[in-house]
Biopython code that builds the backbone (N, CA, C, O; Angstrom):
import numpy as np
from Bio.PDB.StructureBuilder import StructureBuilder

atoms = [
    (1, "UNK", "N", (7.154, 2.902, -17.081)),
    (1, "UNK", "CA", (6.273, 2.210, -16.171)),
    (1, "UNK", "C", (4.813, 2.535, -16.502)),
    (1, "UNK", "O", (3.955, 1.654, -16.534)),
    (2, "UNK", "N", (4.539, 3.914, -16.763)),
    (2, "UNK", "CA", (3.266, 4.340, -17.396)),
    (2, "UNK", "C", (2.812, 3.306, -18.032)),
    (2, "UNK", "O", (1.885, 2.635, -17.579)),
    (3, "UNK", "N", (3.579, 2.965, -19.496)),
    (3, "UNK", "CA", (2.979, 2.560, -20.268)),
    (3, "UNK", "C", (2.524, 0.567, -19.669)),
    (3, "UNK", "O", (1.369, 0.264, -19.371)),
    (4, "UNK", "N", (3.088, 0.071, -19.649)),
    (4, "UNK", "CA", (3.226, -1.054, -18.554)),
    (4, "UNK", "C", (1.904, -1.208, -17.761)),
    (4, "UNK", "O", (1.161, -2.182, -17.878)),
    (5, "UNK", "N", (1.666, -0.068, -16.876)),
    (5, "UNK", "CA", (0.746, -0.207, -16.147)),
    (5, "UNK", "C", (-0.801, 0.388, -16.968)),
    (5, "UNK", "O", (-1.855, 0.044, -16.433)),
    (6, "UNK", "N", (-0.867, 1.246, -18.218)),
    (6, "UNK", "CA", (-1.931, 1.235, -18.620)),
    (6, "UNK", "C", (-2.159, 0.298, -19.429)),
    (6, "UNK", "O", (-3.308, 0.051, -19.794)),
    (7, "UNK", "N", (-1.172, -0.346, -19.827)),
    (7, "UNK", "CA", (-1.297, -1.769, -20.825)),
    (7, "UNK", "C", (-1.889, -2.824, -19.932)),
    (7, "UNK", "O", (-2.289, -3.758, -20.627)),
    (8, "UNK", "N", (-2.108, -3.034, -18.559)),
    (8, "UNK", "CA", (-2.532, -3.802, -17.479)),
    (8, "UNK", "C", (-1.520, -4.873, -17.273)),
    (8, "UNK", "O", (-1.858, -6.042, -17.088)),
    (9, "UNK", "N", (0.091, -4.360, -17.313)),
    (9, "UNK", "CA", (0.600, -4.868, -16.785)),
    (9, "UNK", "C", (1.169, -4.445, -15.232)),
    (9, "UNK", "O", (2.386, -4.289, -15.124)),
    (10, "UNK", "N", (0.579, -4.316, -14.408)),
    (10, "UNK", "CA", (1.330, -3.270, -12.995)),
    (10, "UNK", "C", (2.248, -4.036, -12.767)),
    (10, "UNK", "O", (3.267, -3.375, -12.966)),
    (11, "UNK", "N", (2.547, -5.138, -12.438)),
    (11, "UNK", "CA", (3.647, -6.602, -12.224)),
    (11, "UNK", "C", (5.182, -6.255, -12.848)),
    (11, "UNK", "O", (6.279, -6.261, -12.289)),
    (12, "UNK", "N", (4.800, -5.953, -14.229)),
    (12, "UNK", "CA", (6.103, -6.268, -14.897)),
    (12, "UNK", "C", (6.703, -4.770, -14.636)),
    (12, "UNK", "O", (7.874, -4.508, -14.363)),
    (13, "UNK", "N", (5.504, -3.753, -14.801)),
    (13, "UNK", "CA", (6.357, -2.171, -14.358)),
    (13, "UNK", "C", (6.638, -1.927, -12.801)),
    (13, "UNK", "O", (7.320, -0.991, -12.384)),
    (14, "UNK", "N", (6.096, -2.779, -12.092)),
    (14, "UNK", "CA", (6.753, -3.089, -10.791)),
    (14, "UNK", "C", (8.364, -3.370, -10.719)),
    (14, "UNK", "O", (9.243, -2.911, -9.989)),
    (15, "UNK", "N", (8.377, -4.290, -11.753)),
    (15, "UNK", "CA", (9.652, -5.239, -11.827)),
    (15, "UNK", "C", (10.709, -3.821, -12.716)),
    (15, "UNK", "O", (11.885, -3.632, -12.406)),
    (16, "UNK", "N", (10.188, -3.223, -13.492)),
    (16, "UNK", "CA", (10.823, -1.882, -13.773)),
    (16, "UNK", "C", (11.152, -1.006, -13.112)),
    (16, "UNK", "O", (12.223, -0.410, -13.214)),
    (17, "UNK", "N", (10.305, -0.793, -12.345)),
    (17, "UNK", "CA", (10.640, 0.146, -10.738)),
    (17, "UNK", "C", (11.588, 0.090, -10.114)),
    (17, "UNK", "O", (12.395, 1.009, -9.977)),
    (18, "UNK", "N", (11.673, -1.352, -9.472)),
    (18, "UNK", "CA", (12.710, -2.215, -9.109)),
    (18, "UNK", "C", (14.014, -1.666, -9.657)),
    (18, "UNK", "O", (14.944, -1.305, -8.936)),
    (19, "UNK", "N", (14.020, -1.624, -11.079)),
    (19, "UNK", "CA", (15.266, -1.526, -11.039)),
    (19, "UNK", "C", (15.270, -0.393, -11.042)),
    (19, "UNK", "O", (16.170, -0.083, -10.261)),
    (20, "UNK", "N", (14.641, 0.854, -11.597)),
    (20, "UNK", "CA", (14.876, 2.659, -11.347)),
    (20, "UNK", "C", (15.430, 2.764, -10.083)),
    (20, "UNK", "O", (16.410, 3.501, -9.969)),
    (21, "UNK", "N", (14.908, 2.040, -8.873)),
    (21, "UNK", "CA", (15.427, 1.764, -7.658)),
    (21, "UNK", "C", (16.323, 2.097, -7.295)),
    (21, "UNK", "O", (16.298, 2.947, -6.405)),
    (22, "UNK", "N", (17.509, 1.630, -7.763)),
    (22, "UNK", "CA", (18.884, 1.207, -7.520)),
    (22, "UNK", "C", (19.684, 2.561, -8.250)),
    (22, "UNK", "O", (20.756, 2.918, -7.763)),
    (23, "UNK", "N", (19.365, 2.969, -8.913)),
    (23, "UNK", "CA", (19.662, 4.414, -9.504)),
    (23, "UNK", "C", (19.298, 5.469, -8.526)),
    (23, "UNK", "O", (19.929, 6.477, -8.209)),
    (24, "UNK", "N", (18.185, 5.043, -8.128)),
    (24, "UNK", "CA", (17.383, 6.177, -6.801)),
    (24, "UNK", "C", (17.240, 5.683, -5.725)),
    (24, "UNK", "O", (16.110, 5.883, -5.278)),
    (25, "UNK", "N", (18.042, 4.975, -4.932)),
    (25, "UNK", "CA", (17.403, 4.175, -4.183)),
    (25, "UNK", "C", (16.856, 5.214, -2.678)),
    (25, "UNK", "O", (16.956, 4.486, -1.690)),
    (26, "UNK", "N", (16.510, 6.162, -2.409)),
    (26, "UNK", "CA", (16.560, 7.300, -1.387)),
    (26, "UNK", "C", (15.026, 7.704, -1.987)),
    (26, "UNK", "O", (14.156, 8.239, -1.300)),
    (27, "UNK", "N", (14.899, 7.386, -3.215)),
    (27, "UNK", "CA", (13.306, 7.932, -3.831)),
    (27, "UNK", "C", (12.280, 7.427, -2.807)),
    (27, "UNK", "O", (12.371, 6.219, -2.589)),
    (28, "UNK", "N", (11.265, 8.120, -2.089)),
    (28, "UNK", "CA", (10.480, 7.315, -1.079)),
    (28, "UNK", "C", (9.397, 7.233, -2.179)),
    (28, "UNK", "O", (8.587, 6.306, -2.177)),
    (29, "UNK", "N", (9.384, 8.076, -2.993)),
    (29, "UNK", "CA", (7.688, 8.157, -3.563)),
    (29, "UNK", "C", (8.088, 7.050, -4.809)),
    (29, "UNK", "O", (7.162, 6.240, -4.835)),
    (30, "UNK", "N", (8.890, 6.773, -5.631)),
    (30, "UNK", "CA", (9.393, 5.937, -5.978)),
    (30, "UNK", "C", (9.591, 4.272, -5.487)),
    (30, "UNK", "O", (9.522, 3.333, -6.280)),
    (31, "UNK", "N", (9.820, 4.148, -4.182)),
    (31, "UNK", "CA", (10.031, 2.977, -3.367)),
    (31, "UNK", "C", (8.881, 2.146, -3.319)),
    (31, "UNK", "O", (8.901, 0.963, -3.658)),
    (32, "UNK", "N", (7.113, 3.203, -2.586)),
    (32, "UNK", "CA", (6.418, 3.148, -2.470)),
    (32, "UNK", "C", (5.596, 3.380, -3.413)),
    (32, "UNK", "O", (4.403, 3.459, -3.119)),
    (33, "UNK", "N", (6.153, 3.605, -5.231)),
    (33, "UNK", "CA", (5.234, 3.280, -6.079)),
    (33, "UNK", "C", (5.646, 1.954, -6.670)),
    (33, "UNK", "O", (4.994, 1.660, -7.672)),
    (34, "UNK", "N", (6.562, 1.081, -6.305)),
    (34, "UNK", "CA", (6.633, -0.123, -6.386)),
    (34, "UNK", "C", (6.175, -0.805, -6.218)),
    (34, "UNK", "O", (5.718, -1.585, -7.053)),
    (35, "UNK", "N", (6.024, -0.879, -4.638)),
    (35, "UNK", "CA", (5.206, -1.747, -3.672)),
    (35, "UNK", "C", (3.535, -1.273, -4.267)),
    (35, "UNK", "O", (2.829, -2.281, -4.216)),
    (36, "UNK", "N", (2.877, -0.260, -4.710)),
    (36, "UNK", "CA", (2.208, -0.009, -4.508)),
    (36, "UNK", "C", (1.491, -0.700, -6.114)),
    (36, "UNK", "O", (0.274, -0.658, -6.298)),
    (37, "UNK", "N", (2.363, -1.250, -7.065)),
    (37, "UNK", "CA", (1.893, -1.795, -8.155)),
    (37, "UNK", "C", (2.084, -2.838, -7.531)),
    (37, "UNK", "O", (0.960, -3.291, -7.316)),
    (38, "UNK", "N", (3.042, -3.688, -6.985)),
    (38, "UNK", "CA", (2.608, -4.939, -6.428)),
    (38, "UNK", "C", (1.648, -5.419, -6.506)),
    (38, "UNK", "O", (1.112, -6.212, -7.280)),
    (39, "UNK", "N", (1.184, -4.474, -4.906)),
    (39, "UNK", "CA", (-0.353, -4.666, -4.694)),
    (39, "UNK", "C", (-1.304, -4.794, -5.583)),
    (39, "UNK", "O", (-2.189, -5.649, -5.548)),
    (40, "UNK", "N", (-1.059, -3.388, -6.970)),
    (40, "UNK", "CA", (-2.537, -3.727, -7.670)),
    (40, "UNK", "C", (-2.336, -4.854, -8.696)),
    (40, "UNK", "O", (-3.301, -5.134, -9.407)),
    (41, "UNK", "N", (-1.049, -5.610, -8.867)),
    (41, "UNK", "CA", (-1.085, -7.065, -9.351)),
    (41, "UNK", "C", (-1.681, -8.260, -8.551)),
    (41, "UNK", "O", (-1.846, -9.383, -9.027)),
    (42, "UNK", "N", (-1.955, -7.919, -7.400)),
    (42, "UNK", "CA", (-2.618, -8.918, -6.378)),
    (42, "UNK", "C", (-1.466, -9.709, -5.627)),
    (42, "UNK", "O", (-1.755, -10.785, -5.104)),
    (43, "UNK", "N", (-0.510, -9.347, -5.574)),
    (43, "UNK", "CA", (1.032, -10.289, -5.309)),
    (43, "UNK", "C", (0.846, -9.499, -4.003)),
    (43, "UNK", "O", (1.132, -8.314, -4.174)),
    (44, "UNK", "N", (0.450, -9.796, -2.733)),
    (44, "UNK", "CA", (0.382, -9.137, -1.942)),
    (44, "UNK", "C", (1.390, -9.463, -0.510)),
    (44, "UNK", "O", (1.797, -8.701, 0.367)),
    (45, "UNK", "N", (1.573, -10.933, -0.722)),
    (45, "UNK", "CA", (2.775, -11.393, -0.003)),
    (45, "UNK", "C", (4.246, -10.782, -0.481)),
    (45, "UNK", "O", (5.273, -10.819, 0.196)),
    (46, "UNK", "N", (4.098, -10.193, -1.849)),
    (46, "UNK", "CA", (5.268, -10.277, -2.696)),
    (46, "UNK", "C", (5.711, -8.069, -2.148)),
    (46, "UNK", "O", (6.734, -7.389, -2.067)),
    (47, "UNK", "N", (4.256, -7.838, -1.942)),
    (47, "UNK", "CA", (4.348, -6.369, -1.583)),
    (47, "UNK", "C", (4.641, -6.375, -0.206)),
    (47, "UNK", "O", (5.272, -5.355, 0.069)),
    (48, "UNK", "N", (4.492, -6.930, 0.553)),
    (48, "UNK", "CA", (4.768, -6.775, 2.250)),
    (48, "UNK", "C", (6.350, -7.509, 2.062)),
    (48, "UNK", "O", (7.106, -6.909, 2.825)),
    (49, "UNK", "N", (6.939, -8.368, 1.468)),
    (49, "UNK", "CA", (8.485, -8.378, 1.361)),
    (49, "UNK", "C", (9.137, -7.176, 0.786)),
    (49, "UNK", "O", (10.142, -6.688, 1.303)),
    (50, "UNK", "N", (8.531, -6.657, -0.360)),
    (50, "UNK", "CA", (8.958, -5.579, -0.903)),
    (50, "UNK", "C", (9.262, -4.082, 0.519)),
    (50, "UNK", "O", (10.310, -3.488, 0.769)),
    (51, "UNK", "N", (8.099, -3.946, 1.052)),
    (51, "UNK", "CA", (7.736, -3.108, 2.065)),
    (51, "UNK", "C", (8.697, -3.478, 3.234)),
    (51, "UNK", "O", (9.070, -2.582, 3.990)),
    (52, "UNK", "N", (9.098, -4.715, 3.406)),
    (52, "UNK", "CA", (9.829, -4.959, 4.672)),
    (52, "UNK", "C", (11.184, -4.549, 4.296)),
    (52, "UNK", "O", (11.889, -4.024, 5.158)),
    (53, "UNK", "N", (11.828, -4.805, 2.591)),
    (53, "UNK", "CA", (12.922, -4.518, 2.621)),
    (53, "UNK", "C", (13.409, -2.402, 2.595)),
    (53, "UNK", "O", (14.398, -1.914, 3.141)),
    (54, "UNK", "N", (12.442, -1.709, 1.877)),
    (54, "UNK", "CA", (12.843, -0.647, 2.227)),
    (54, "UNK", "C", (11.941, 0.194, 3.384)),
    (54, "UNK", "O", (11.521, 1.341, 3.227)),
    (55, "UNK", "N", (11.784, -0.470, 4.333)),
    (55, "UNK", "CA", (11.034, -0.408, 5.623)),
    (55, "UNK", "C", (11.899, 0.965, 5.948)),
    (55, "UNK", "O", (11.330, 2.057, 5.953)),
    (56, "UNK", "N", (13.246, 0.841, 6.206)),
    (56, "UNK", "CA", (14.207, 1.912, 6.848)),
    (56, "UNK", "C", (14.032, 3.451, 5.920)),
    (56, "UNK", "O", (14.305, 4.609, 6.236)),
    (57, "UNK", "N", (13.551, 2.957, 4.875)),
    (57, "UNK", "CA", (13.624, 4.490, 4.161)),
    (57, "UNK", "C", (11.899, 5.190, 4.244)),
    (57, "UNK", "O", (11.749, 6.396, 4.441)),
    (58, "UNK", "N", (10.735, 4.276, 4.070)),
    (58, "UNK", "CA", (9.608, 4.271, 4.184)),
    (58, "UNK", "C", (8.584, 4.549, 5.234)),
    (58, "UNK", "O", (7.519, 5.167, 5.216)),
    (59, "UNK", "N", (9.445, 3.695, 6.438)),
    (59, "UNK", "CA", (8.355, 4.167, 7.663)),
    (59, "UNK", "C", (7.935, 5.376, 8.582)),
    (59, "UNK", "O", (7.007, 5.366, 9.391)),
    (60, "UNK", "N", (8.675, 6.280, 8.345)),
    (60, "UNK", "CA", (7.715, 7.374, 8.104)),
    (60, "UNK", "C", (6.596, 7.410, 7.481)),
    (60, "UNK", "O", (5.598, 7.606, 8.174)),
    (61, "UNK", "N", (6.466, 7.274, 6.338)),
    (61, "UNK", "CA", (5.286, 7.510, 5.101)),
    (61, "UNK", "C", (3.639, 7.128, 5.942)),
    (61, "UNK", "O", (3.629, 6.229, 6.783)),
    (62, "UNK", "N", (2.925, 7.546, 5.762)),
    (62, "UNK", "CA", (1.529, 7.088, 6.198)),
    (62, "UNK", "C", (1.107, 6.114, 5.186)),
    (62, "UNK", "O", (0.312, 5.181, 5.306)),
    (63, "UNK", "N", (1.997, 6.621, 3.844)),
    (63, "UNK", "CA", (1.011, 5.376, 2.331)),
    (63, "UNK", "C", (1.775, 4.100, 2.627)),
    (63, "UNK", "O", (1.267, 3.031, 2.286)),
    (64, "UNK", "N", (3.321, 4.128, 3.423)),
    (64, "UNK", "CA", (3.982, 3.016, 3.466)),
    (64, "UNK", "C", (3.087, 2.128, 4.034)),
    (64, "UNK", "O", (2.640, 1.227, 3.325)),
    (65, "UNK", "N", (2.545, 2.286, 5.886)),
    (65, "UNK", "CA", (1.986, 1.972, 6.986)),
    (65, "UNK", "C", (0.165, 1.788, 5.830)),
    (65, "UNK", "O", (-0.404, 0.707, 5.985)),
    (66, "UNK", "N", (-0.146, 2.250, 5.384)),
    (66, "UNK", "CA", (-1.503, 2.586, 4.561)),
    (66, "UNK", "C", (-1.592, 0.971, 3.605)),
    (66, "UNK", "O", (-2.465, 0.115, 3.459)),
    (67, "UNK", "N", (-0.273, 1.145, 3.137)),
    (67, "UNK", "CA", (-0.157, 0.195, 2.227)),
    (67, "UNK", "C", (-0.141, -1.253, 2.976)),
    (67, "UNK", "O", (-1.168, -1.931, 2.923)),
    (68, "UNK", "N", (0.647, -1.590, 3.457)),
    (68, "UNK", "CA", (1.054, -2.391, 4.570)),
    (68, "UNK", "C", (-0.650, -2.841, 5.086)),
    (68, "UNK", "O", (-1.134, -3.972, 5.085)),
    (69, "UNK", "N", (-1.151, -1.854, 5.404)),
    (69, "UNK", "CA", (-2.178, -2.813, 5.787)),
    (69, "UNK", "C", (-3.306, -2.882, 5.101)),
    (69, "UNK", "O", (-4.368, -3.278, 5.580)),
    (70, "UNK", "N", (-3.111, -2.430, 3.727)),
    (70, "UNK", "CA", (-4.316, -2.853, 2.501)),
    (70, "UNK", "C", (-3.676, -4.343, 2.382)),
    (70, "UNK", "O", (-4.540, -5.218, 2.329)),
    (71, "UNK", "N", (-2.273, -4.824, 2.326)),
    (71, "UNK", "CA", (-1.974, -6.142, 2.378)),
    (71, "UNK", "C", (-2.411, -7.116, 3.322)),
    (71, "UNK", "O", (-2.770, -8.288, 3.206)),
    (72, "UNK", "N", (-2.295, -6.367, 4.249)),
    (72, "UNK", "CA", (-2.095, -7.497, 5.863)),
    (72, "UNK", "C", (-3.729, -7.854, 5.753)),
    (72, "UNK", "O", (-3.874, -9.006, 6.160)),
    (73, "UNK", "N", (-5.271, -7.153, 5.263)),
    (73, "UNK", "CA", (-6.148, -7.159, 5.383)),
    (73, "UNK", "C", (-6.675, -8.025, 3.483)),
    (73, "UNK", "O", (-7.476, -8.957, 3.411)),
    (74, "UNK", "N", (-6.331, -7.714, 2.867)),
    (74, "UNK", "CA", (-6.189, -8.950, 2.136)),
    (74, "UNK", "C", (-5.761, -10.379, 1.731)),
    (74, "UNK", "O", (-6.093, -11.099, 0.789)),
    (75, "UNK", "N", (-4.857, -10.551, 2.831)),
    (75, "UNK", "CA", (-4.146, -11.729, 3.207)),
    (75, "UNK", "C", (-5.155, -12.253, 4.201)),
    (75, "UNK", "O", (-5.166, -13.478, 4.323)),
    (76, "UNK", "N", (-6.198, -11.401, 5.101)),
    (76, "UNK", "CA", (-7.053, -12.216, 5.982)),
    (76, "UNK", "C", (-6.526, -11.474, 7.121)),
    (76, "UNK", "O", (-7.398, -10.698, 7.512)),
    (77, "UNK", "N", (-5.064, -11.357, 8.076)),
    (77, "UNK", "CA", (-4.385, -10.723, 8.973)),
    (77, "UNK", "C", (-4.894, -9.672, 9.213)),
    (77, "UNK", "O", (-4.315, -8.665, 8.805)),
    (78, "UNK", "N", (-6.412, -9.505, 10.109)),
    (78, "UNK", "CA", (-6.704, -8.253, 10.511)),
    (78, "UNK", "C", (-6.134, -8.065, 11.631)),
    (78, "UNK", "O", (-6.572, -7.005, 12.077)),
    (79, "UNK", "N", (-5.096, -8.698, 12.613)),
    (79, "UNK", "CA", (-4.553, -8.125, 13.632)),
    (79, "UNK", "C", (-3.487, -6.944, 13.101)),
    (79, "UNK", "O", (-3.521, -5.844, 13.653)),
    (80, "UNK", "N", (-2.541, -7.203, 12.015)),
    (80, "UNK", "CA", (-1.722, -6.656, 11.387)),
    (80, "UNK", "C", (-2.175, -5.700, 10.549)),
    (80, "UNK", "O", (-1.473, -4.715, 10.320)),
    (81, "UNK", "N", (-3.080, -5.816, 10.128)),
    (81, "UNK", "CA", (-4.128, -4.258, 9.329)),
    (81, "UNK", "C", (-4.068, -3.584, 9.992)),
    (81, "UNK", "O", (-3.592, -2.462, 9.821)),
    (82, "UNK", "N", (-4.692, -4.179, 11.355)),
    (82, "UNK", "CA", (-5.247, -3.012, 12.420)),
    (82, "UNK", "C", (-3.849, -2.134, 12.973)),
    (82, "UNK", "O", (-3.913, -0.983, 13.404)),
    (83, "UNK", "N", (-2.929, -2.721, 12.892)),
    (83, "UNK", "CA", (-1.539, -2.325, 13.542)),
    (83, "UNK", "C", (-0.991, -0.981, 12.816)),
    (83, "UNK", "O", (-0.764, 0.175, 13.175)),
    (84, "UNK", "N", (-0.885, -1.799, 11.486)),
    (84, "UNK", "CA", (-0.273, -0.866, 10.371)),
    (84, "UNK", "C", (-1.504, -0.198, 10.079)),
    (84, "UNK", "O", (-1.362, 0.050, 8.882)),
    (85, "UNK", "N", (-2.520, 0.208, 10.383)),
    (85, "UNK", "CA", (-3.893, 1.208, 10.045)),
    (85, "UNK", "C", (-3.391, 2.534, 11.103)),
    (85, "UNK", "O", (-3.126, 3.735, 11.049)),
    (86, "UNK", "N", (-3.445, 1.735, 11.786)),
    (86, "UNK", "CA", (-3.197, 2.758, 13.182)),
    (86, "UNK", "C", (-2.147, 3.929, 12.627)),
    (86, "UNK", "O", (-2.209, 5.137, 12.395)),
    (87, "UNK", "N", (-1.015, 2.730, 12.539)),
    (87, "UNK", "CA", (0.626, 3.800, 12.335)),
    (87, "UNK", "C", (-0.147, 4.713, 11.660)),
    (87, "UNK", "O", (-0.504, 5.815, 12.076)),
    (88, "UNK", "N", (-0.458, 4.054, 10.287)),
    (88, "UNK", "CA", (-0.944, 5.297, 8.860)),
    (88, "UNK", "C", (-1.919, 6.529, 9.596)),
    (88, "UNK", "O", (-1.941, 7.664, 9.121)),
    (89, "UNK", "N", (-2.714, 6.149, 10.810)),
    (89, "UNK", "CA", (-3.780, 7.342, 11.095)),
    (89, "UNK", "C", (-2.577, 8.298, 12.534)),
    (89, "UNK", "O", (-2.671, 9.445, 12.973)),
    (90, "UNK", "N", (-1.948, 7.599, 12.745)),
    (90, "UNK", "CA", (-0.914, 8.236, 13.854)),
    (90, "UNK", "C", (-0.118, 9.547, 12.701)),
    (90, "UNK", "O", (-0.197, 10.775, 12.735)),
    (91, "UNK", "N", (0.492, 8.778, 11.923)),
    (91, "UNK", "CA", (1.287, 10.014, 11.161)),
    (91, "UNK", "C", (0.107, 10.880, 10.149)),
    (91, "UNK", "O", (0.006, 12.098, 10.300)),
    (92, "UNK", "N", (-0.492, 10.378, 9.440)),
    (92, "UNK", "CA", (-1.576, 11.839, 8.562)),
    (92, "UNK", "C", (-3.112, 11.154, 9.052)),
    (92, "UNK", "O", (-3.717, 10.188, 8.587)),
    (93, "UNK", "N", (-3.446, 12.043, 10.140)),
    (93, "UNK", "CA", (-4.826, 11.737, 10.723)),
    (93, "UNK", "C", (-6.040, 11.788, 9.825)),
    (93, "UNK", "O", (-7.103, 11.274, 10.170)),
    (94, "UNK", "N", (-5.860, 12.480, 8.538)),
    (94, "UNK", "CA", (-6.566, 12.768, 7.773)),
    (94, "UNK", "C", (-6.612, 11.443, 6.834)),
    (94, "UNK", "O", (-7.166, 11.341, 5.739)),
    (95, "UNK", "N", (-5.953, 10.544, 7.483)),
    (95, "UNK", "CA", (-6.529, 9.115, 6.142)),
    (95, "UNK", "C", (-7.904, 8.454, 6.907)),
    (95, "UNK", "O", (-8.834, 7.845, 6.376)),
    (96, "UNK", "N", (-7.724, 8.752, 8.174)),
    (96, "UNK", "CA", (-8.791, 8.313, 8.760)),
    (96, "UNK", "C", (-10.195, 8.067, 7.903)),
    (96, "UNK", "O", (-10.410, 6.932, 7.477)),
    (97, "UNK", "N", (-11.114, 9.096, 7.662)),
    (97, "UNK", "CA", (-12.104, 9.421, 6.617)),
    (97, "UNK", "C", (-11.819, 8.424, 5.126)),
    (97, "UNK", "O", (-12.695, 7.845, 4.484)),
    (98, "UNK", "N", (-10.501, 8.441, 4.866)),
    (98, "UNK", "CA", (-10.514, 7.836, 3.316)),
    (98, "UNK", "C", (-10.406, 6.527, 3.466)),
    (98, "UNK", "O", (-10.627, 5.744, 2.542)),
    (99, "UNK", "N", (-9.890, 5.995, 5.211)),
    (99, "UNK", "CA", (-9.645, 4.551, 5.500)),
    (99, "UNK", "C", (-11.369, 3.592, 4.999)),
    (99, "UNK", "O", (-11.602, 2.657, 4.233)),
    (100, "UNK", "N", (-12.406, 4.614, 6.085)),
    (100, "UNK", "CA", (-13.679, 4.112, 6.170)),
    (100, "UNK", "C", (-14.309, 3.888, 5.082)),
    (100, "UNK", "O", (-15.270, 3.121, 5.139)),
    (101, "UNK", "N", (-13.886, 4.582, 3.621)),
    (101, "UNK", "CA", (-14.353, 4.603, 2.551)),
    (101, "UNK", "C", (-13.936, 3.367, 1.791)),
    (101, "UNK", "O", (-14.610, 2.890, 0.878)),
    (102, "UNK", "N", (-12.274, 2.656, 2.409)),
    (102, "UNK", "CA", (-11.555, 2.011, 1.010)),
    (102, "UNK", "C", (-12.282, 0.483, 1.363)),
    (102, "UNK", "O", (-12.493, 0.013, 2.481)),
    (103, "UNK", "N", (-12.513, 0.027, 0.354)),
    (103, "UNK", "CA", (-13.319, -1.496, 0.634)),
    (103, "UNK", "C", (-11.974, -2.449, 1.192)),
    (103, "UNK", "O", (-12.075, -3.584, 1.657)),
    (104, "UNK", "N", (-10.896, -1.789, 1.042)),
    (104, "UNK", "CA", (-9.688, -3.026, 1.544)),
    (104, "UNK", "C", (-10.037, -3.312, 3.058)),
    (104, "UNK", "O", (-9.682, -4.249, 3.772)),
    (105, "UNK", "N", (-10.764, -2.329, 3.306)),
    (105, "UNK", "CA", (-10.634, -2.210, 5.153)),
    (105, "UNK", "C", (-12.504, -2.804, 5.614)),
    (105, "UNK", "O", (-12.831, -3.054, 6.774)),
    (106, "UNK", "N", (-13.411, -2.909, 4.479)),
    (106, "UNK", "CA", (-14.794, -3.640, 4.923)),
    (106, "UNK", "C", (-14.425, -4.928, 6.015)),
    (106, "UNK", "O", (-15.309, -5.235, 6.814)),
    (107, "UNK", "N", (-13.457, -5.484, 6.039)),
    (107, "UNK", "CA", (-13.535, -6.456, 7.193)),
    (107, "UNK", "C", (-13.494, -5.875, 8.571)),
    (107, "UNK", "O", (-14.189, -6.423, 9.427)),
    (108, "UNK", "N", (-12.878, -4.991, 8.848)),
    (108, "UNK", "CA", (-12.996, -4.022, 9.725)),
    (108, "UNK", "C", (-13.701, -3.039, 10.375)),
    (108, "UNK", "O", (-14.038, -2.956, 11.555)),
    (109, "UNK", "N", (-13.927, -2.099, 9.175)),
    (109, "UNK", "CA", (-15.137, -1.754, 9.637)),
    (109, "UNK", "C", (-16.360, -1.940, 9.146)),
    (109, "UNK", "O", (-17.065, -1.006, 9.528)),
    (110, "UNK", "N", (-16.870, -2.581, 8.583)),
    (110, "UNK", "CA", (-18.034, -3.224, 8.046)),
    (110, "UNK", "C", (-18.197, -2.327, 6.766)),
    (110, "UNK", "O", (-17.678, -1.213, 6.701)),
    (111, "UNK", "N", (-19.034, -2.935, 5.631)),
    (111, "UNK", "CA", (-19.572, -2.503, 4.480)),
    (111, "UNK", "C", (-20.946, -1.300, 5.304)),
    (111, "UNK", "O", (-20.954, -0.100, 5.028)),
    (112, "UNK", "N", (-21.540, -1.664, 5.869)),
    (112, "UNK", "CA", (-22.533, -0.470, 6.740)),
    (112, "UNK", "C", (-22.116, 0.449, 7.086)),
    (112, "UNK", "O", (-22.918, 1.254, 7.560)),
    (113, "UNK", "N", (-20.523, 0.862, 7.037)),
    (113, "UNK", "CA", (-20.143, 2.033, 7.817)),
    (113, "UNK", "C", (-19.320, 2.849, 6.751)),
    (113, "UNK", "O", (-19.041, 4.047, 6.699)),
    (114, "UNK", "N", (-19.085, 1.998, 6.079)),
    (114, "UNK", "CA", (-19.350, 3.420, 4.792)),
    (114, "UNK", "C", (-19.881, 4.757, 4.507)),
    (114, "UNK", "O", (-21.108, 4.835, 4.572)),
    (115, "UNK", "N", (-19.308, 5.718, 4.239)),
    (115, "UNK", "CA", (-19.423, 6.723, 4.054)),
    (115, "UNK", "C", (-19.660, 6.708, 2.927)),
    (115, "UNK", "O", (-18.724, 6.232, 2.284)),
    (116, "UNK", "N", (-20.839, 7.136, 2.092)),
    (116, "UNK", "CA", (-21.415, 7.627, 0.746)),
    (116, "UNK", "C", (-21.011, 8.763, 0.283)),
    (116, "UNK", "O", (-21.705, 9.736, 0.577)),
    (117, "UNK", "N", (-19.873, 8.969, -0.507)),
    (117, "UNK", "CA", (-20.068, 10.131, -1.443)),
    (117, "UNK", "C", (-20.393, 10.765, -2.198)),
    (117, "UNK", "O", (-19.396, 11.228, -2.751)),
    (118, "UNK", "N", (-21.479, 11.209, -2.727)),
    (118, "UNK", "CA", (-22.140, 11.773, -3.884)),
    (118, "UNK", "C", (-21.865, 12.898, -4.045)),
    (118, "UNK", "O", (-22.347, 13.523, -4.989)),
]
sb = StructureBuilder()
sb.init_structure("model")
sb.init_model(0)
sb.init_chain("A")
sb.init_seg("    ")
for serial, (resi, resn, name, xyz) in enumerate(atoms, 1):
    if name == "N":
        sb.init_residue(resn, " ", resi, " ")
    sb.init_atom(name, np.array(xyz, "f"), 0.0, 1.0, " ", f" {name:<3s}", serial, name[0])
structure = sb.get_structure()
């Protein structure tokens, strides 16, 4: 999958994942590095199906709920960002700070409220 994804394919080592899957299917960090190349292929409808189907093994995760709504907020669905933002700051409070930083979430909380890191 490495190689896949530094070749700038994340899509097709997604589709590799997929199948490691089924060999592991209990892998959460695995599950959620699937979904999580999805996303950086831009298939973002294709990552919230992905996310819905191993929902039962995932929702715990804060990156599951994290992820979930880097989608729902690129699709436009800031009611559903805001939902799945929440979960992610309910279980590791500490994404809070990295939420305000990620530009997936500027519809939300504005580009002004950025936190500058230098």
């Amino acid at each position: 999958m490495t190689i896949l994804v530094k070749s700038g394919q994340p899509l097709k080592a997604s589709f590799l994942g997929e199948n490691l899957c089924f060999g592991d299917p209990e892998n959460v960090e695995l599950l959620l590095e699937v979904g999580q190349l999805k996303h950086d292929a831009g298939e973002f409808t294709e990552t919230l199906k992905w996310l819905q189907s191993v929902e039962s093994k995932c929702r715990d995760s804060a990156q599951f709920h994290l992820l979930r709504a880097k989608c729902h907020a690129s699709l436009g669905d800031l009611e559903a960002c805001v939902l799945a933002l929440r979960e992610a700051h309910r279980i590791n409070p500490d994404l809070r700070m990295q939420s305000l930083n990620d530009p997936a979430f500027e519809a939300i909380y504005g580009a002004e409220k950025r936190i500058d890191r230098q």
